[in-house]
C-alpha positions, 0 to 999 in steps of 0.5 A: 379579358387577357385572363379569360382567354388564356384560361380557356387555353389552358382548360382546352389543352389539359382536355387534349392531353388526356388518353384516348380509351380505343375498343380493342377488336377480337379475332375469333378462329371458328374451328372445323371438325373432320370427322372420319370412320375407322375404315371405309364402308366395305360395301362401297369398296369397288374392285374393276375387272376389266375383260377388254382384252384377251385373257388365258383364263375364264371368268368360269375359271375364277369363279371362286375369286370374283363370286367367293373371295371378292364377297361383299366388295362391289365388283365391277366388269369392264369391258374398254378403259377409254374414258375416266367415267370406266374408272368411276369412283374405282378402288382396285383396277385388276388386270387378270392373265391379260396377253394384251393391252391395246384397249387400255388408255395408259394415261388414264390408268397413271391418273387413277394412281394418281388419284389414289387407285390401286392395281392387282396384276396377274401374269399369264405364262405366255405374252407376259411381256404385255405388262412391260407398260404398267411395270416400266413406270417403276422401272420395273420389267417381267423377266422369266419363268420361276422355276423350282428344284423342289417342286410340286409333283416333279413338276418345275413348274409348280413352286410351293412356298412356305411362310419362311420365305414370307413377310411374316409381320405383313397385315396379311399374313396377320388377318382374321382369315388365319394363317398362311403358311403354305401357297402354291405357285403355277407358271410363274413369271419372274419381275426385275429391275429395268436400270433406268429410272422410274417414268412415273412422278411419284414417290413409292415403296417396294418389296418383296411380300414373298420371294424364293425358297433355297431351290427356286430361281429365274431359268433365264436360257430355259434349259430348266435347270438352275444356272451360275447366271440366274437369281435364285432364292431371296434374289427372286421376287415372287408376289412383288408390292408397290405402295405409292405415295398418292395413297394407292398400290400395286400387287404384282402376283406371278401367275394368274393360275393361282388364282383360278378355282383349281388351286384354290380348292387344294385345302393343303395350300393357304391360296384361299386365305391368302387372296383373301387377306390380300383383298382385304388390305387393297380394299382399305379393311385391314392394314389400315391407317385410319386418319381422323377427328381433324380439327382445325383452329380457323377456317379463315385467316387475314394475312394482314393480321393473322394469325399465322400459325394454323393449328391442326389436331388428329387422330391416328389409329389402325382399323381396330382403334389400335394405336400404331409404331414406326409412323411417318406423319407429315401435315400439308397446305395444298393449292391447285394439288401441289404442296405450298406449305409443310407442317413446321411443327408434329407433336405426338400429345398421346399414342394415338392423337397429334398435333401440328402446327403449320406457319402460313405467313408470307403465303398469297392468298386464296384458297388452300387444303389442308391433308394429312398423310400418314405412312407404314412399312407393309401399310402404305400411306395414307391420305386424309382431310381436304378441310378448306381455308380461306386466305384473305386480304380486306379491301383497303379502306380509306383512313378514317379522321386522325382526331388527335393530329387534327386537334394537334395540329390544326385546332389547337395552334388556331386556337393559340394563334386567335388567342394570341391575335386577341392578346396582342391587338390592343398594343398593336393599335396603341402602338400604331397611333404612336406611329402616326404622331410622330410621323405628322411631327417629322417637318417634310 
């Protein structure tokens, strides 16, 4: 009986002692692909003109440049710019030789760029000073009349600019329109730093697209004639750009006039071109980073378990499909429109095509985006991807049954302590009885 049991002890605990074989469990990443054209659909390109105010110029008088150039973006007139819903699904707000603003709700025109809007400004020759509210968001304010030593006619007013005094390597100055060699500049007012800081939040961008020939200068005591005191030549900011970091930008032509059916019929100015080219790059059609097939490796990540490192693959081109130099690219997690993680990693696979890499361990969870910004000298920045990502905890489940420690520790020492109960109790009872005999010999 003794042998039996010890044997059955030692069948159980050579069964106990062999591996236990687990089914490993797979994570599977379900990538997302975001697919993008080269550029967006010209057709769906909405320039605003807005009327709500007085203006020095007709829309008779621009004739050419809202039936003629702005052909074939869709053009939309305003007359009041009190609510968003005006700004609708806007890609350029253009405030044309305005003398007053007192329609213009200033915090909604800050929250279309920073939507991503862009702006076309054109001065009037009086009551300039009105721009002063968009340009202070810059540090920037309207200065004085640009006059010309050299001008056109006798006439100072009048300042003729040639390509030498030009950003020749500019996209517009590069488009399929032809060449800009010469524009013609009437009533121009000047631009110059405030000196205080910018009032607007946001990182941006700016130069000079064209500035002042040798003779051209800012007649700040408008005596008509160049002073020790007045900027002149490439001091003068002639057709000012702004590129923001929300994607948008601002052109800052000095005269309204140049615009108007007048001048743009003169055959011996580029105007015509000109503003074509420049409607083209504000409207996304040249001059443009084109971001696009964004991949992502996971859509869902368990911040328990990972993984951690999200992968993201692009494609970045210009709007031929044109590789593109001096690229700053920057890959971002968002959440709530602030920036909650950077790419650690870019890597450059080809001429055209990147990978990032973005580390989302210690992160809370909940929904983030993932955007990808690119940006150029003369092009901008721009934005692209909005893929979602799901940041998880599961739920705490409670522990399932330890079956190796309940075998350890509760079966296995019962079935020893039975055993060994077993083994003993025939002596214990011997034992016993002894016991008894020699406490009934013992006198009392």
């Amino acid at each position: 009986m003794k042998k039996l049991v010890l044997f059955n002890v030692l069948i159980l605990l050579m069964i106990l002692m062999q591996p236990i074989q687990v089914k490993p469990s797979y994570y599977t990443a379900d990538s997302k692909i975001m697919v993008k054209s080269l550029t967006p659909s010209i057709n769906t390109v909405k320039f605003i003109y807005y009327t709500g105010d007085s203006s020095v110029v007709s829309d008779a008088n621009l004739s050419t440049f809202l039936n003629d150039i702005l052909d074939p973006f869709s053009v939309e007139e305003i007359s009041s710019l009190n609510t968003y819903s005006d700004l609708e699904n806007a890609s350029v707000l253009m405030l044309l030789g305005l003398t007053s603003m007192d329609s213009i709700d200033m915090p909604l025109l800050v929250r279309f760029l920073r939507d991503g809007g862009s702006l076309l400004l054109a001065f009037p020759e009086e009551d300039y000073s009105v721009y002063n509210r968009i340009l202070d968001l810059f540090a920037l304010k309207t200065s004085y009349p640009i006059l010309d030593n050299s001008s056109y006619e006798n006439v100072k007013e009048i300042v003729i600019i040639n390509s030498t005094y030009m950003t020749s390597n500019h996209p517009i100055f590069n488009s399929v329109f032809g060449s800009v060699e010469k524009i013609i500049v009437p009533h121009g007012i000047g631009i110059e730093p405030t000196g205080d800081k910018a009032n607007i939040n946001a990182t941006f961008t700016q130069y000079s697209l064209v500035w002042g020939t040798n003779t051209t200068f800012i007649d700040k005591n408008d005596n008509k004639n160049l002073d020790e005191d007045e900027e002149k030549g490439v001091n003068v900011s002639v057709i000012h750009i702004l590129e923001l970091w929300y994607g948008g930008k601002i052109v800052i032509l000095p005269s309204v006039y140049m615009m108007t059916d007048e001048y743009l019929s003169m055959t011996k100015f580029n105007n015509y071109v000109f503003l074509k080219a420049l409607t083209y790059w504000l409207g996304d059609q040249i001059g443009y980073i084109s971001i696009r097939d964004i991949t992502v490796s996971t859509t869902n990540i368990n911040l328990h378990t990972g993984p951690f490192e999200l992968n993201v693959s692009f494609r970045i081109t210009d709007e031929n499909n044109n590789s593109l130099s001096d690229l700053k690219v920057d890959v971002y997690l968002t959440r709530l429109s602030q920036i909650i993680k950077n790419a650690t990693q870019i890597t450059k696979i080809n001429d055209i095509d990147f990978r990032a890499v973005l580390d989302v361990y210690g992160l809370k969870a909940g929904v983030a985006i993932v955007y990808v910004m690119a940006y150029k000298p003369h092009y901008g920045y721009h934005w692209a991807g909005g893929i979602e990502i799901i940041l998880f905890k599961p739920p705490v489940i409670p522990a399932e049954p330890d079956i190796p420690m309940i075998l350890f520790g509760i079966v296995i020492p019962a079935v020893i302590g039975f055993s060994l109960v077993i083994y003993l109790l025939p002596e214990y009872r011997s034992n016993r009885q002894k016991i008894r005999e020699i406490e009934e010999k013992v006198p009392k």
